[in-house]
N, C-alpha and C positions, 0 to 999 in steps of 0.2 A: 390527284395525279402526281407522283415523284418525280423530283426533276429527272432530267437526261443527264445520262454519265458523260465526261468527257470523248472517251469513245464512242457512243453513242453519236454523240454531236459530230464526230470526225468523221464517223459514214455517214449521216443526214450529207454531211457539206461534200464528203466525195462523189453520191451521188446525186448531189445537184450539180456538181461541177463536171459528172460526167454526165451531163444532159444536154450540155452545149459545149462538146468537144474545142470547136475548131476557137473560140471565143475563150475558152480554157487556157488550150495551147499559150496563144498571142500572148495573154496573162503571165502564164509562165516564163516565157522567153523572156520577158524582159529581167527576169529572178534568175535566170540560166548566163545570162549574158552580165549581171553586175556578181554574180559569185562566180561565176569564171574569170572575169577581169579580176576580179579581189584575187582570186587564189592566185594567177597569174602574174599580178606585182608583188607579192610577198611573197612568192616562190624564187621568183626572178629578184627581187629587191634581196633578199636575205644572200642568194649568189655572187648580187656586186658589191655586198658588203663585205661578205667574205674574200674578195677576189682583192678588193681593196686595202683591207688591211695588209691581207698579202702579200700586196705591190711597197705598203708604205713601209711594212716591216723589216722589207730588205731593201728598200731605193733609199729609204731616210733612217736618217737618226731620232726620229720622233716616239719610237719604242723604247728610248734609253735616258737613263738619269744617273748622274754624277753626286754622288757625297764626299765631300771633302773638310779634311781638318782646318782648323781657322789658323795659321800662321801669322798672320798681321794685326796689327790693330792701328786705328786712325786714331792719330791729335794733332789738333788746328788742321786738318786738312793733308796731314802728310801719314802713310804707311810705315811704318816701323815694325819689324819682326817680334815675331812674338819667342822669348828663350826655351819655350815649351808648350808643347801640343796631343795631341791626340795621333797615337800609333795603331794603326788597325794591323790586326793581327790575324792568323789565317782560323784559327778560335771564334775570332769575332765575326769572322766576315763568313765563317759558315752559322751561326747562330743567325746573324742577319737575312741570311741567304733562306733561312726556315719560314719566314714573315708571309702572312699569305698576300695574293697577287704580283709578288715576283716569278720569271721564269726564272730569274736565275742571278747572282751577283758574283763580281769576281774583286779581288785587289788586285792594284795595279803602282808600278812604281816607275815613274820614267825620267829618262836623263840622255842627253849625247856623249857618244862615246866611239873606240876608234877598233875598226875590226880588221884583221888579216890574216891570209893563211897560213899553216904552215912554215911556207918558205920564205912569206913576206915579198910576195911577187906582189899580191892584191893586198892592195890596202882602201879600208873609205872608211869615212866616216857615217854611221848610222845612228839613228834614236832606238836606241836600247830600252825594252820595258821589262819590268819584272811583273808576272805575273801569277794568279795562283790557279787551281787547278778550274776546268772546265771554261777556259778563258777563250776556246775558239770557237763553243759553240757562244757564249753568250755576248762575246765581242764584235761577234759577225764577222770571223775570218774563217773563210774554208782551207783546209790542208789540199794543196794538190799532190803528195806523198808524204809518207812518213805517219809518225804522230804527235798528236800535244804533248800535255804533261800529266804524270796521273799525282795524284794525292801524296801518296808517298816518296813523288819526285820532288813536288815542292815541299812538302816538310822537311827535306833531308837538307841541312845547308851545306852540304859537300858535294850534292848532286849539281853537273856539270854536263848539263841537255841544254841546248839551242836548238830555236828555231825562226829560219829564215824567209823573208818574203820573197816571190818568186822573182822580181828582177836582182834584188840582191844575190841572190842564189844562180840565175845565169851570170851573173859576174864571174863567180867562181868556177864555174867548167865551161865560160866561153862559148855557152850555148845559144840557141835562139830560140829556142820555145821549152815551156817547161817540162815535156817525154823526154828531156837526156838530163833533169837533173835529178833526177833520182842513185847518179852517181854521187854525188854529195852524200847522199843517209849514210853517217858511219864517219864519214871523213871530221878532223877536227881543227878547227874556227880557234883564233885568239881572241877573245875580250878583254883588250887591255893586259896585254900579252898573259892573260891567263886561258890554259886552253880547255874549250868547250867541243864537246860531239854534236854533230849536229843530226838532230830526229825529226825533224818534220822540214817542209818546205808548203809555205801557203802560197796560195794562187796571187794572181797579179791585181786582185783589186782590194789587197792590204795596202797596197803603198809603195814607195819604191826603195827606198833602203831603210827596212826594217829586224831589230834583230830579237827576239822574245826568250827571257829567258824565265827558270823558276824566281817564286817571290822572293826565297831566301840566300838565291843566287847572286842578289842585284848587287851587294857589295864588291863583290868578285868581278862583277861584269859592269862595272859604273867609275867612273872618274872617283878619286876621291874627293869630298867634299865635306866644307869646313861644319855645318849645320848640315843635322838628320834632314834626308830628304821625305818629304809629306808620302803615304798613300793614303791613294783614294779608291773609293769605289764603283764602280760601271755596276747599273742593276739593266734590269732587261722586263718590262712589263708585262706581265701574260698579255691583260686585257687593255686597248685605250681608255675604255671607260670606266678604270679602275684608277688612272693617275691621279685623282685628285687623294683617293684614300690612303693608296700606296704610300705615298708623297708623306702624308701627314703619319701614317704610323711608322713612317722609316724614321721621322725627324723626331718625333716621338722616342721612339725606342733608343737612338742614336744620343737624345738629348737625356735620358736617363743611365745610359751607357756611362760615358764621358762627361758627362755634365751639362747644362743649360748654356748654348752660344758657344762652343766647343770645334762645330762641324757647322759645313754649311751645304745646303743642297741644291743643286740645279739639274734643270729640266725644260725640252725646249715646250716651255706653257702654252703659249700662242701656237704652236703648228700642230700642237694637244686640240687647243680649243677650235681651230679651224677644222680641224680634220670633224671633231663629233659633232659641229655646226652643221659640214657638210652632210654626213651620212643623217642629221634627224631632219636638215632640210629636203632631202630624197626622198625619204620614208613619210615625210608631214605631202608633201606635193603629189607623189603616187598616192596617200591616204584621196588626198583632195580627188582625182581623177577617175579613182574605184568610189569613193562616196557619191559622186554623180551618176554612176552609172548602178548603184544599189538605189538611187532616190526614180530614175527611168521605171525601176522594177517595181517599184513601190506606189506608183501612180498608176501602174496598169493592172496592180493587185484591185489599188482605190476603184479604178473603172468598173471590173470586170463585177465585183462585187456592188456598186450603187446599180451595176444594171441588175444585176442577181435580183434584188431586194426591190427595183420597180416590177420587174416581171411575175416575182412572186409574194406579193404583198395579197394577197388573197390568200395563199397559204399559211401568210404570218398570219393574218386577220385569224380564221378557223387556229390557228394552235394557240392563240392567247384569250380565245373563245371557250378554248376547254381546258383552259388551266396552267397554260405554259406563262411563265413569270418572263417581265423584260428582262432581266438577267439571263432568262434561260432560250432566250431568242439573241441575247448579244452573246452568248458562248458559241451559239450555232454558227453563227456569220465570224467569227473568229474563228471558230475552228478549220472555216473553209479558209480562210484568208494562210492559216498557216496549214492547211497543208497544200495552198499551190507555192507559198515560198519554201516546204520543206522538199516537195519535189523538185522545185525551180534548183532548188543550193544543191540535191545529193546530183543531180547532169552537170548543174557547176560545176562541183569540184574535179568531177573526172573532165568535164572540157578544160579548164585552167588547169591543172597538171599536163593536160597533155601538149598546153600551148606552153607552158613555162617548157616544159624539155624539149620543146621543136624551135623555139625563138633562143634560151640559150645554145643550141646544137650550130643554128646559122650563126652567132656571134664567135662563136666559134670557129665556124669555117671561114668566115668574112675578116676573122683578125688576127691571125697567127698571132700565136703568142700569149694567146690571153684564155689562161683555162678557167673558164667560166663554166660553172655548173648551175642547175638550178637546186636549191635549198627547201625539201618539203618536211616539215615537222607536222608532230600532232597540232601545235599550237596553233599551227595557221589553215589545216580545218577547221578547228572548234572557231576558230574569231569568223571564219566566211559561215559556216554555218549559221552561228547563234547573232551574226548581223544579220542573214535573212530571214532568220525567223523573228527578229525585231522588227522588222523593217516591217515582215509580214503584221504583226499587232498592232504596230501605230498607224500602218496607213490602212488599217483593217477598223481602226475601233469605229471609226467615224460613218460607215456605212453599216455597223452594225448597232453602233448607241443609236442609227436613225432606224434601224426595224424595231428596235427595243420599243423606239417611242412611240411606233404608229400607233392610231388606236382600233381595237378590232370591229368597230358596227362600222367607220370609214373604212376598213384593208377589206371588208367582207363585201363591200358594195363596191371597190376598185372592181375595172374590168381592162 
């Protein structure tokens, strides 16, 4: 007698599973209810991951790292200048800027300095940065009018573009909210009685008296000073959990650049390593939550089928009577086993989709402010899937290695 195809064994088991519907059902449900929670927190978990980074990307500084030239050096305990260092160059810092897992890196030059207009009515004193091009998106400052600087602004060192932060900028037209200083775009700023136009004004949460100019402008727009002033670099992380590599191949490339101990980098590490703590402890604890409720589903698989196999152990008895191998009696009881968890996961996934976009939609509505979505990828069907049909084989083997074993002159005289 040839054994049974896989298929083959997949209709035996469907039609014994459809021999006691209601008995089935219950079986199933508990395979319905742990792939629907599964799909449901990794739908929902991948959303407040994403929502998180979101919040930390713009609330903190934990997206950003500093490279800096080494100016000093220590003996016995005391700092001493260094007569020569490392000048980043807007060359260099767009090669740097190529490296993967940055969004983005800018140079940056900063010093105080004293600004007025015109007529020399308004004068204050501001911190002055020189910076190179694409420095408001990756500095985290927005323009509430005007514009940055483009590439060819700052490579030019005669180019003579400011830009102001918003309470600086109501300084100068006496305003009170930033819709009237868009009269300023145009009008021209002293830097050190050298005079600047001013192109952009950023909103009020740059700072309060700030003044942005290009990087090869700084000399023009900076005190003078006895020793070259240092730039540094601001990078911008695509990914949090790319800072360890970033990091290393910035210091890397940096240390090949300029030389070994040349530059130095900082980054805030610990609110790095807090932040990926948090989100693997979210994702490890909903893991813990959805794994109990796939193990519910997996004991009702166990149930349904040790009752299977007492009921029809007379059937086993007659098919190992004419031929059928215990192998080909534990494929049948497996086969049944996965297809109530392959039924149980495809109701899953469409009940946990449709709970992940009804539970994120109330978080929604319950929390102004917080665009929370839910996150459905291929990835996290295939993982609720292919855990219940795991789920379905392990808690499957054990009632089916026990039909394998019965023996057929014992299952033929069971009644």
């Amino acid at each position: 007698m040839p054994a049974p195809s896989l298929p083959e064994n997949l209709r035996v088991g469907v039609d014994a599973l459809r021999a006691n519907p209601l008995r089935t059902v219950l079986s199933t449900l508990g395979v319905i209810i742990g792939v629907g929670s599964l799909v449901a927190v990794l739908s929902v978990g991948d959303g407040l991951e994403v929502t998180m980074r979101e919040q930390l990307e713009r609330t903190t500084s934990i997206m950003y790292l500093n490279v800096e030239p080494v100016t000093t050096e220590e003996i016995d305990g005391q700092q001493f200048p260094l007569d020569s260092f490392p000048q980043f160059t807007t060359t260099d810092t767009r090669e740097a800027a190529k490296l993967p897992g940055l969004a983005g890196l800018t140079a940056q030059i900063q010093a105080r300095g004293e600004i007025t207009d015109t007529a020399g009515r308004v004068r204050r004193l501001v911190v002055v940065t020189a910076v190179s091009e694409g420095w408001n998106q990756i500095g985290g400052v927005t323009l509430a009018a005007g514009r940055g600087f483009t590439a060819a602004g700052v490579d030019d060192p005669n180019n003579r573009d400011v830009v102001l932060s918003g309470t600086l900028a109501r300084r100068f037209v006496r305003a009170d909210s930033l819709a009237d200083v868009r009269a300023l775009l145009g009008r021209v700023v002293r830097l050190q009685a050298t005079p600047f136009t001013v192109v952009g004004v950023a909103d009020d949460t740059a700072g309060n008296d700030f003044a942005w100019v290009g990087l090869n402008a700084a000399t023009a727009a900076m005190p003078p000073s006895v020793r070259a002033r240092p730039v540094e670099w601001l990078g911008k992380l695509a990914r949090v959990e790319d800072a360890d590599s970033v990091r290393a191949q910035l210091a890397r490339w940096a240390d090949e650049r300029f030389g070994a101990g040349t530059t130095r980098l900082r980054s805030n590490e610990g609110r790095l390593e807090q932040a990926e703590q948090g989100i693997l402890l979210f994702k490890l604890f909903m893991g813990a939550i959805t794994g109990i409720s796939l193990l519910v589903g997996g004991i009702g698989i166990m149930n349904v089928l040790l009752a299977s196999v007492t009921e029809r152990t007379r059937e086993i008895g007659i098919r190992k009577a004419v031929g059928a191998r215990p192998r080909d009696v534990q494929s049948q009881f497996l086969a049944e086993s996965v297809a109530i968890a392959g039924a149980g996961s495809a109701i899953g996934v469409v009940l946990g989709l449709t709970a992940a976009f009804s539970i994120t939609a109330l978080m929604r509505a319950r929390i102004p402010g917080m665009a929370i979505h839910a996150s459905v990828s291929l990835s996290t069907v295939l993982v609720a899937v292919f855990s219940a049909v795991f789920v379905g084989l392990v808690f499957g083997t054990y009632p089916a290695r026990r039909a394998a074993r019965l023996d057929p002159i014992d299952a033929i005289r069971h009644e």
